[in-house]
C-alpha positions as CSV (number, residue, x, y, z in Angstrom):
1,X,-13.3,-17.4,-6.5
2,X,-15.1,-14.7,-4.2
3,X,-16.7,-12.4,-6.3
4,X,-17.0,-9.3,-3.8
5,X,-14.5,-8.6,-1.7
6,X,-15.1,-6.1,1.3
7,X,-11.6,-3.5,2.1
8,X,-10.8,-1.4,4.4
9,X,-8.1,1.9,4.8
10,X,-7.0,3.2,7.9
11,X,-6.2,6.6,7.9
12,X,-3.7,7.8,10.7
13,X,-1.4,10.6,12.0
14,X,1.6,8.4,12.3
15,X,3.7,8.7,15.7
16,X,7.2,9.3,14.4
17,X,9.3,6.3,14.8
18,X,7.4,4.5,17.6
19,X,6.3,1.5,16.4
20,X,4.4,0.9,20.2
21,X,1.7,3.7,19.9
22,X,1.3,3.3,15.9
23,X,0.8,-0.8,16.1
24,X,-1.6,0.3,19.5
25,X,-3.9,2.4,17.2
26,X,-3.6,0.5,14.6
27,X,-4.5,-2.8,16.6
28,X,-7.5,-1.1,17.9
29,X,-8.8,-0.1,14.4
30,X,-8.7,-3.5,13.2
31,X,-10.3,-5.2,16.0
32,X,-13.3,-2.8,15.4
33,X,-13.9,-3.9,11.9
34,X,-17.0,-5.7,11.2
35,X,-16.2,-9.4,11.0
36,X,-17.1,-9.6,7.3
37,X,-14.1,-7.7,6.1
38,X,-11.6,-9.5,3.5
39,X,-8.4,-6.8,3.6
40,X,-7.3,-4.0,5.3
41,X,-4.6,-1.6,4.6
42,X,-2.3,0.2,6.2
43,X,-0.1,3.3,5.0
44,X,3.6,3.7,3.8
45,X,5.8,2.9,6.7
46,X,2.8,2.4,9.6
47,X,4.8,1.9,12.5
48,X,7.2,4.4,11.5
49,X,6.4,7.8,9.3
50,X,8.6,8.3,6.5
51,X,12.0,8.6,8.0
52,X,15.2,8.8,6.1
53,X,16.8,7.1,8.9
54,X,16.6,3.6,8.7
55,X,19.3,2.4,11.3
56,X,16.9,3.9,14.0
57,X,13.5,1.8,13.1
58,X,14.4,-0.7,10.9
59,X,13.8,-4.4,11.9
60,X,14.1,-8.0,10.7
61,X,11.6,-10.2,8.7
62,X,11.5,-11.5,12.6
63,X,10.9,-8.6,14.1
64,X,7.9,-7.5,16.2
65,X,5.8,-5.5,13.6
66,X,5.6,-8.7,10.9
67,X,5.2,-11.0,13.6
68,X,2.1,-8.2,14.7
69,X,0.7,-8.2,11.1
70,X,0.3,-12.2,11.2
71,X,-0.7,-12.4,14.4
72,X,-3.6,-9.8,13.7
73,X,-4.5,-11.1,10.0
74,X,-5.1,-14.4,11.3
75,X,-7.1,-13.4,14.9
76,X,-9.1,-11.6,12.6
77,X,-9.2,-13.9,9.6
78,X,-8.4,-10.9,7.2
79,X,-5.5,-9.9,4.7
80,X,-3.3,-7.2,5.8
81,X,-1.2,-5.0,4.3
82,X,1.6,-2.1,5.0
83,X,5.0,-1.2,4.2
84,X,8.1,-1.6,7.2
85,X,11.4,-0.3,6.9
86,X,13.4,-3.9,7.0
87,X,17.1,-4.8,7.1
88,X,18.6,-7.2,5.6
89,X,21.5,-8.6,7.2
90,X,23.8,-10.2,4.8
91,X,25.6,-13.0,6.6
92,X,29.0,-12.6,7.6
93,X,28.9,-9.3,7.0
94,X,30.0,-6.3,8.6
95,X,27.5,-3.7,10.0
96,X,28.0,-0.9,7.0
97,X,26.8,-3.8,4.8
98,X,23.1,-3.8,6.0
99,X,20.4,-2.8,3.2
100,X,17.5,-1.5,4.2
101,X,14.0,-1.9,2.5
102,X,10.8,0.0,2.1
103,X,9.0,-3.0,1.6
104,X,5.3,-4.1,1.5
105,X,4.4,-6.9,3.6
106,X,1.0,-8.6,2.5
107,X,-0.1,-10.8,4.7
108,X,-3.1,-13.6,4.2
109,X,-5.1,-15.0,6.7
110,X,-3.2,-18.3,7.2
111,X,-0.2,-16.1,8.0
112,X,1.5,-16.8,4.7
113,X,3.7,-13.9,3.8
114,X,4.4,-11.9,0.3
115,X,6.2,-8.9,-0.4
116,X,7.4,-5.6,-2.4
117,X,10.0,-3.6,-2.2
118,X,9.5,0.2,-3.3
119,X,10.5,0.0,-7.3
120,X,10.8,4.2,-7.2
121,X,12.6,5.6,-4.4
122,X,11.9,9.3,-3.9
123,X,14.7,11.2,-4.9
124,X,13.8,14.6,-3.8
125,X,13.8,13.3,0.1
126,X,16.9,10.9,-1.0
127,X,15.3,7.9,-0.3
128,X,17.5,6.6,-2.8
129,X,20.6,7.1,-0.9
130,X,19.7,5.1,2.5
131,X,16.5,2.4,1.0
132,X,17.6,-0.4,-1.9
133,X,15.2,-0.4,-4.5
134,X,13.0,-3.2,-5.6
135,X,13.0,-4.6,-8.9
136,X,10.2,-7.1,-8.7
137,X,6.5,-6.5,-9.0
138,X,4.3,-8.0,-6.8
139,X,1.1,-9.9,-7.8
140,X,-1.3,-11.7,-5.0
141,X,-4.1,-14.0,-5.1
142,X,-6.3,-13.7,-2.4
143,X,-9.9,-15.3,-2.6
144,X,-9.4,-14.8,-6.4
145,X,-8.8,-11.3,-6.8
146,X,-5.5,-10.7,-8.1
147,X,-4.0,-7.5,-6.2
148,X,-1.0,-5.3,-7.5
149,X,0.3,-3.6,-4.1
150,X,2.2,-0.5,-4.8
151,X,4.0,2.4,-2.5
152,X,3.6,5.6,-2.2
153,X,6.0,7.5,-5.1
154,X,5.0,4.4,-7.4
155,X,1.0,6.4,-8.2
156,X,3.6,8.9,-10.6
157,X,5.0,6.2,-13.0
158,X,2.1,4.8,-15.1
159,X,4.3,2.1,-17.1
160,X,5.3,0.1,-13.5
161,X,1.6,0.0,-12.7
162,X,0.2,-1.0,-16.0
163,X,-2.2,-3.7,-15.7
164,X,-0.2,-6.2,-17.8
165,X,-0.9,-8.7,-15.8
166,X,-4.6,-8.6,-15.5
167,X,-5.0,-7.6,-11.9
168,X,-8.4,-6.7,-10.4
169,X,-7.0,-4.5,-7.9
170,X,-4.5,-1.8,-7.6
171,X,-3.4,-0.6,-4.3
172,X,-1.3,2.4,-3.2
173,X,0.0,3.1,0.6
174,X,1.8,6.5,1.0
175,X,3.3,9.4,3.1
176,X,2.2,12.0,0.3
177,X,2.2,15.3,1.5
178,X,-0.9,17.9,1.4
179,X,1.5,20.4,-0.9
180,X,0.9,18.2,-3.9
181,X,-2.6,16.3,-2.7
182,X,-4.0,17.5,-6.0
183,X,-1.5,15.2,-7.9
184,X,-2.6,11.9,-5.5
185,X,-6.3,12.6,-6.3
186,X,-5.6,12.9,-9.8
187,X,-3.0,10.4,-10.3
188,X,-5.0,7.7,-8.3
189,X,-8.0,8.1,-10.3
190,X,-5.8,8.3,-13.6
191,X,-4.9,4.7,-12.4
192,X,-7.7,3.5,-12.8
193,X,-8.8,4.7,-15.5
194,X,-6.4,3.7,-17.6
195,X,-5.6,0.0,-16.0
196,X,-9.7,-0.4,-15.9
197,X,-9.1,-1.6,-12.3
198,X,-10.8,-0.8,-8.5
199,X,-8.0,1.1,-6.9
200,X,-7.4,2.1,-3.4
201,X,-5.0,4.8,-2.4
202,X,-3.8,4.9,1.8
203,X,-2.4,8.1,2.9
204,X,-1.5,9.3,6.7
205,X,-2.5,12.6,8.3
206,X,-0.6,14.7,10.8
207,X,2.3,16.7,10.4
208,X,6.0,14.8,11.2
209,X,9.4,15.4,12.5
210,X,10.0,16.8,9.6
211,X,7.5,19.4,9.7
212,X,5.8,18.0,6.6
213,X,2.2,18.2,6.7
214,X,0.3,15.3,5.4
215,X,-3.9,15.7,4.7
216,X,-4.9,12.1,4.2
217,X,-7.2,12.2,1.7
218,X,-7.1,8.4,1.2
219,X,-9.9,7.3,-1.6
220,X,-11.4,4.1,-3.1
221,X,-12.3,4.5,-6.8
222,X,-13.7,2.2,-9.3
223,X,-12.3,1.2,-12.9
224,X,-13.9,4.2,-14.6
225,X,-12.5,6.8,-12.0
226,X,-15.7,7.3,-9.7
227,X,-15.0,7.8,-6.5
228,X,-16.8,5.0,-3.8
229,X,-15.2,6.2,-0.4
230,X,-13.0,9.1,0.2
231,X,-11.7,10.6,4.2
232,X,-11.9,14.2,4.6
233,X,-8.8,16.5,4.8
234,X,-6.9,15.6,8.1
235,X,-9.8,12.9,8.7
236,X,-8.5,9.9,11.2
237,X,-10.5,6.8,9.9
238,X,-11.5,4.1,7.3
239,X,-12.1,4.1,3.7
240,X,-14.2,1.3,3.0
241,X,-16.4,-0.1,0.7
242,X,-17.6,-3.7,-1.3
243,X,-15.6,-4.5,-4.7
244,X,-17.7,-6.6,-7.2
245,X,-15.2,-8.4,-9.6
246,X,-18.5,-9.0,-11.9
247,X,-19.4,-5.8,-12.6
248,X,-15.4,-4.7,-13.2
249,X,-15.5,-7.6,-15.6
250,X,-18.6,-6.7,-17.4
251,X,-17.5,-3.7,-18.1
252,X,-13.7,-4.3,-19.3
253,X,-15.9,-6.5,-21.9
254,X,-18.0,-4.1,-22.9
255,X,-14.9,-1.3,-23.5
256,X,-12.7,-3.5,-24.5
257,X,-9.6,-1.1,-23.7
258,X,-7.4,-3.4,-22.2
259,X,-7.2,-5.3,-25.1
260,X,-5.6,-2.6,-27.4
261,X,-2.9,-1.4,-24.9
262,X,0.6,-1.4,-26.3
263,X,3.1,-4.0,-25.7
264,X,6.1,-3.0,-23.9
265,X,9.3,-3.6,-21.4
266,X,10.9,-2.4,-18.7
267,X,14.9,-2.2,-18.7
268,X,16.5,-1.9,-15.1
């Protein structure tokens, strides 16, 4: 077990759909890190910008951008995470029948690949009628930590991101637009609070096809809501700090709040 683990957020005004220029800045981010960092992550959609339509971007497991992700966690001997719009193929199957995914890829060092598909589609863009939901949490263990990776629309519904399963880490990647960047702040701190965990929330910056304007204002807080990096509105950069898994341990001990949560489950 590694008891402090050092993470990094990139903060970026996304090209809309062009995978080429968003991997390019994002490859020259990473390979500017110091050589001590653990994880990195990347926002909702990286290569892409929140576009509702998928048959234009969307690649395969296969494809060039999760083939990039490997290829930079393990150069750099980090984890690395983002969500892709994916299709899935279903074999034999004509082309109407393709589902596509907003889905997390988390990626370890060794190349070794995990993922989550967006439980909570975002109804008011209807990402619900062209993106298949997940129905699957995601839990990783990486050098011990155990990491719930979220997306974006997720930070609004407190029951999925309960910390039932004793995570240390919470993690959030979004396209959340500066209209309701109050909510992001608040909710992501609310997070923690409540699920006594580190949590890191990834937005973008930039304004896209769309004409939605996005501020950034990606943030790092601790399991008792303080703040321990933040990026200024319309910022391009990192978050970054060191997470101690002792001290976020010591104090779930001492509170004890975790231990009287209620008991519940989720119906699909």
């Amino acid at each position: 077990m590694q008891n402090e683990l050092n993470v990094v957020g990139i903060q970026a005004d996304l090209v809309w759909e062009n995978p080429i220029e968003n991997i390019a800045f994002f490859e020259t981010k990473i390979n500017a890190l110091s050589k001590d960092t653990d994880l990195v992550i990347l926002p909702e959609m990286f290569t892409t910008g929140f576009t509702m339509k998928p048959k234009n971007v969307a690649e395969e497991m296969t494809g060039k951008s999760v083939s990039w992700m490997q290829k930079m966690a393990t150069k750099n001997d980090i984890a690395l995470c983002g969500s892709l719009v994916i299709v899935d193929r279903p074999f034999d199957c004509a082309q109407g029948d393709n589902k596509y995914y907003n889905r997390l890829i988390f990626v370890h060092p060794s190349g070794k690949i995990e993922t989550y598909d967006k439980r909570h589609s975002f109804t008011l863009a209807g990402e619900d009628k062209v993106y298949t939901s997940g129905s699957d949490k995601l839990i990783v263990t990486y050098k011990g930590w155990k990491i719930c990776p979220l997306i974006c629309y997720d930070l609004r519904f407190p029951v999925w991101a309960r910390n039932t399963n004793n995570y240390d880490l919470l993690i959030f990647m979004a396209n959340w637009p500066v209209k309701r960047i109050k909510a992001w702040d608040t909710l992501l701190k609310a997070r923690a609070i409540e699920n006594m965990s580190y949590v890191i929330g990834v937005n973008r910056t930039g304004k896209d096809a769309n004409s939605y304007e996005y501020s950034g204002n990606s943030l790092i807080v601790d399991y008792l809501g303080e703040e321990l990096s933040n990026l200024d509105n319309n910022e391009i950069g990192i978050v970054k700090t060191t997470l101690v898994k002792t001290e976020q341990n010591k104090i779930r001990k001492k509170l004890g709040f975790l231990n009287d949560m209620d008991s519940f489950e989720i119906d699909f």
